[in-house]
C-alpha positions as a LaTeX table, in Angstrom:
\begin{tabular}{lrrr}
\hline
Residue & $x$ (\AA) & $y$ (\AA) & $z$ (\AA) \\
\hline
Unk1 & 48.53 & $-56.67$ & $-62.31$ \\
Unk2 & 49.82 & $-55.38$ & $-58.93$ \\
Unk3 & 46.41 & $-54.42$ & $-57.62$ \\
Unk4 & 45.05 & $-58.03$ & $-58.66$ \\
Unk5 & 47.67 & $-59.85$ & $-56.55$ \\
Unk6 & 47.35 & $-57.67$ & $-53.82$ \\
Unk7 & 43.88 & $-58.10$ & $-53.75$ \\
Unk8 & 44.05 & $-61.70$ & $-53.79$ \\
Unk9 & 46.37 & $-62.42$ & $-51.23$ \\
Unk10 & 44.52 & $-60.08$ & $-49.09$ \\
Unk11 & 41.13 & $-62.54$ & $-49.84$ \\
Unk12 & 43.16 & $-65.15$ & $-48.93$ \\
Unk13 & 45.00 & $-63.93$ & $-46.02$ \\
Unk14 & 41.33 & $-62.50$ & $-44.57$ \\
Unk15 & 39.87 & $-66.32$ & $-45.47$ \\
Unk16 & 42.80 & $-68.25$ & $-43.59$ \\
Unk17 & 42.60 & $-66.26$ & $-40.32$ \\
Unk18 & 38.78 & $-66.15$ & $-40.44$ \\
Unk19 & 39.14 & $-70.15$ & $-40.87$ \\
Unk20 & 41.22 & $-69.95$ & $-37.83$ \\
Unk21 & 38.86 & $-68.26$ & $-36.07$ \\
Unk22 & 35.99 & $-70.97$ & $-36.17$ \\
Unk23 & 37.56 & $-73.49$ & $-33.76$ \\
Unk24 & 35.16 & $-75.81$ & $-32.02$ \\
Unk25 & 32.61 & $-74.61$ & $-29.58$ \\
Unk26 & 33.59 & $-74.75$ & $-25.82$ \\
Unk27 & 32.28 & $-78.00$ & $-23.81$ \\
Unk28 & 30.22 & $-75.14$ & $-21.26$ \\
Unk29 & 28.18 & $-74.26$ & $-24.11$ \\
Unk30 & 28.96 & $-70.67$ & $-22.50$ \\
Unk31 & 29.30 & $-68.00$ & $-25.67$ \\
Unk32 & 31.54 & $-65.10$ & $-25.33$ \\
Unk33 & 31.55 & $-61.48$ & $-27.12$ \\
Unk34 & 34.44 & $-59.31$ & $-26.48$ \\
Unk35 & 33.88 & $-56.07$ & $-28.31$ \\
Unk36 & 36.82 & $-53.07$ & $-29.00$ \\
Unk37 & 35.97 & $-49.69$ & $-29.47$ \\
Unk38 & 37.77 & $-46.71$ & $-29.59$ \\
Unk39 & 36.73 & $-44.98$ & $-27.14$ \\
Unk40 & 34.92 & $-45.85$ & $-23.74$ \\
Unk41 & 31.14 & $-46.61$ & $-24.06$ \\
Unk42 & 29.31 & $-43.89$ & $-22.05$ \\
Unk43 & 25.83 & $-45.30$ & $-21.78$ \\
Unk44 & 23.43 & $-48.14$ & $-22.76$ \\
Unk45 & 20.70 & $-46.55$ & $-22.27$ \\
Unk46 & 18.75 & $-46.10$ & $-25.29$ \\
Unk47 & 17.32 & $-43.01$ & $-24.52$ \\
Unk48 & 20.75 & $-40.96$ & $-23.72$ \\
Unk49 & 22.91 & $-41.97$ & $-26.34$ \\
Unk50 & 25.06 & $-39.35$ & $-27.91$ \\
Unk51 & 27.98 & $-40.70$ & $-28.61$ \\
Unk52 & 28.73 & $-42.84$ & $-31.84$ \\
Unk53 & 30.61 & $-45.47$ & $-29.92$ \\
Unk54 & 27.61 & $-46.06$ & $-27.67$ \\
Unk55 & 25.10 & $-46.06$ & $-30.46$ \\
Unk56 & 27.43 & $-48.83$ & $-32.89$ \\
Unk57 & 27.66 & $-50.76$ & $-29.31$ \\
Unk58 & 23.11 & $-50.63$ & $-29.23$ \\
Unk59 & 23.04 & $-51.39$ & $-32.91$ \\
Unk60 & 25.25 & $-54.53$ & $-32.75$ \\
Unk61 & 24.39 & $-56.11$ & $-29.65$ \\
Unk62 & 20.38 & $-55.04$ & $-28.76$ \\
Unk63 & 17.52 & $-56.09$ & $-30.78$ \\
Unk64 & 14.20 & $-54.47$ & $-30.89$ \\
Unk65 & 10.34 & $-55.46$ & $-31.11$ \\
Unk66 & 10.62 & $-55.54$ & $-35.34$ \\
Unk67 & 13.81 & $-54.48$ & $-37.82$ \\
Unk68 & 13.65 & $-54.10$ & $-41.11$ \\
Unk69 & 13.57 & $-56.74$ & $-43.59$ \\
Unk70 & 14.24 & $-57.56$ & $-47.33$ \\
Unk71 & 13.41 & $-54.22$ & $-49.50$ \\
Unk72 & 12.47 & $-52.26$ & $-45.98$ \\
Unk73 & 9.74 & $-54.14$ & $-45.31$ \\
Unk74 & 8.64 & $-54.58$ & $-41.19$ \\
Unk75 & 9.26 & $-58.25$ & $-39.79$ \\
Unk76 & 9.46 & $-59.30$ & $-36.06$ \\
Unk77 & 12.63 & $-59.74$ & $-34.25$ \\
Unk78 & 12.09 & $-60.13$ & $-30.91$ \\
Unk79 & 7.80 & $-60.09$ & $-31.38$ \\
Unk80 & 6.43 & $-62.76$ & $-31.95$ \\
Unk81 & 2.66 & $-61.75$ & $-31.81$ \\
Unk82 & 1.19 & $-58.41$ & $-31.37$ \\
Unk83 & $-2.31$ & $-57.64$ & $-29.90$ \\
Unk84 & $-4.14$ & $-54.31$ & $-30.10$ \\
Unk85 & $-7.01$ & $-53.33$ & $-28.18$ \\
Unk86 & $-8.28$ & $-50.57$ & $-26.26$ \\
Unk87 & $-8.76$ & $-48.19$ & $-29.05$ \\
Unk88 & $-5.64$ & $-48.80$ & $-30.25$ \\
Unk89 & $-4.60$ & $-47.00$ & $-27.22$ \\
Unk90 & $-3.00$ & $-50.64$ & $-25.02$ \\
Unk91 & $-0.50$ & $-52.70$ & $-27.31$ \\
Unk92 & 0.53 & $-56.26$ & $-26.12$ \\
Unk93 & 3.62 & $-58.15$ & $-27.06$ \\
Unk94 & 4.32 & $-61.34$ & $-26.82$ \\
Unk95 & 8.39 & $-62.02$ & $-27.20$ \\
Unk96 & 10.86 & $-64.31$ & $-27.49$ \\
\hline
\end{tabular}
């Protein structure tokens, strides 16, 4: 019984401050991110990460060409039309 009433005031302790949260957007329009880790970030450069912290900051804030969808399947993100030619050898994107 303890475990139930825990659980549900943490549901509705997580569902007021989240309510809280919402507020009204500013008048600038402007949209803000401020992002904690736990430790410093040490690149953003796809190519060099090492680091967890640096890789959860790419995953959660960059978007690709194409992610996966609904049961893995490919759908664009930031593509919005692809062209092949060449051989397949010279790929075009168009983007958003």
């Amino acid at each position: 019984m303890y475990r139930k009433w825990l659980a549900g005031s943490v549901v509705l302790l997580s569902t007021a401050i989240l309510t809280a949260c919402g507020g009204s957007k500013s008048s600038s329009g402007k949209q803000v991110l401020n992002w904690t880790t736990s430790t410093e970030v040490q690149t953003l450069d796809t190519s060099k990460v090492t680091d967890a912290s640096s890789m959860d900051q790419l995953n959660n804030s960059v978007d690709g060409l194409y992610r996966l969808g609904k049961d893995a399947k490919i759908q664009p993100a930031m593509a919005t039309s692809t062209k092949v030619s060449n051989g397949d050898k010279t790929w075009q994107f168009t983007v958003t």
